[in-house]
C-alpha positions in Angstrom: -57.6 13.3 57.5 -57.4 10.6 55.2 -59.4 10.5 51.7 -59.9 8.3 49.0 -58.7 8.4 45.7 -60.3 6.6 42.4 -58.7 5.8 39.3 -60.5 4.9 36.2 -59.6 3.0 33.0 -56.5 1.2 34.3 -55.4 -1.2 32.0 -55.4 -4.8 33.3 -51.8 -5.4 32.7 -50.6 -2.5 34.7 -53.3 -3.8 37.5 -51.1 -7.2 37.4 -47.8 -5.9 37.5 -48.9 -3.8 40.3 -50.4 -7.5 42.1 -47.2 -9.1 41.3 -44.9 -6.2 43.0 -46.9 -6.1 45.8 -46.6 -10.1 46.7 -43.0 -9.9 46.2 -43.3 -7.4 48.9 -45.7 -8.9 51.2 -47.9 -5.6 51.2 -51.1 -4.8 49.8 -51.8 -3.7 46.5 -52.9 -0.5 48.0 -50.5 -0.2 50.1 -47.6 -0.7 47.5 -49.8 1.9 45.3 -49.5 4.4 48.0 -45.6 3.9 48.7 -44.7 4.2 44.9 -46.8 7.8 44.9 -45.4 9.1 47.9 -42.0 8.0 46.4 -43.0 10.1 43.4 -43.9 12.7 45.1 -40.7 13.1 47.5 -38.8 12.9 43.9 -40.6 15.3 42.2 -40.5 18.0 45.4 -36.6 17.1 45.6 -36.1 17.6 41.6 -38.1 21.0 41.8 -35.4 22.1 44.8 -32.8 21.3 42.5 -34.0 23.1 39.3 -34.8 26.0 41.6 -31.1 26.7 42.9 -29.6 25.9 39.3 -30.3 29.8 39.2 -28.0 30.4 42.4 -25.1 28.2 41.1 -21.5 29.4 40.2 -21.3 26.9 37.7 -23.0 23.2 36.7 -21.0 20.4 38.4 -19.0 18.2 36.4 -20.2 14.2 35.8 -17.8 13.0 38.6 -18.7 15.2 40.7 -22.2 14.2 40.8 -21.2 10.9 40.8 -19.2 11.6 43.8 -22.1 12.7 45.6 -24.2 10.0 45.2 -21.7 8.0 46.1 -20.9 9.4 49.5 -24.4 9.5 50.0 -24.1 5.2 49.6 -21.7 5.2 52.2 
């Protein structure tokens, strides 16, 4: 079940910028507001999985190899 969420004291600029990115987008304010927190969200629970297997790891992978990885995940 859906609920509602309230937030106070937003300053107007931010309330703009958030206007202008959803026109670009043809969406909803609202709607835009609740894609950027669920991106957030899906960020932050994918960051936590990381920090939490540094533990398990051999060792840290090097620069390139990361940038490897993200760019086979481009492909």
């Amino acid at each position: 079940m859906a609920k509602n969420l309230i937030i106070h004291d937003v300053p107007i600029a931010m309330i703009e910028r958030l206007r202008i990115l959803a026109k670009q987008r043809n969406e909803s304010v609202e709607s835009f507001v609740r894609e950027l927190l669920e991106a957030h969200l899906e960020r932050a629970s994918v960051h936590e999985q990381i920090e939490s297997s540094w533990g398990q790891q051999v060792r840290r992978p090097r620069a390139r190899e990361i940038d490897a990885w993200i760019q086979r995940g481009r492909e």
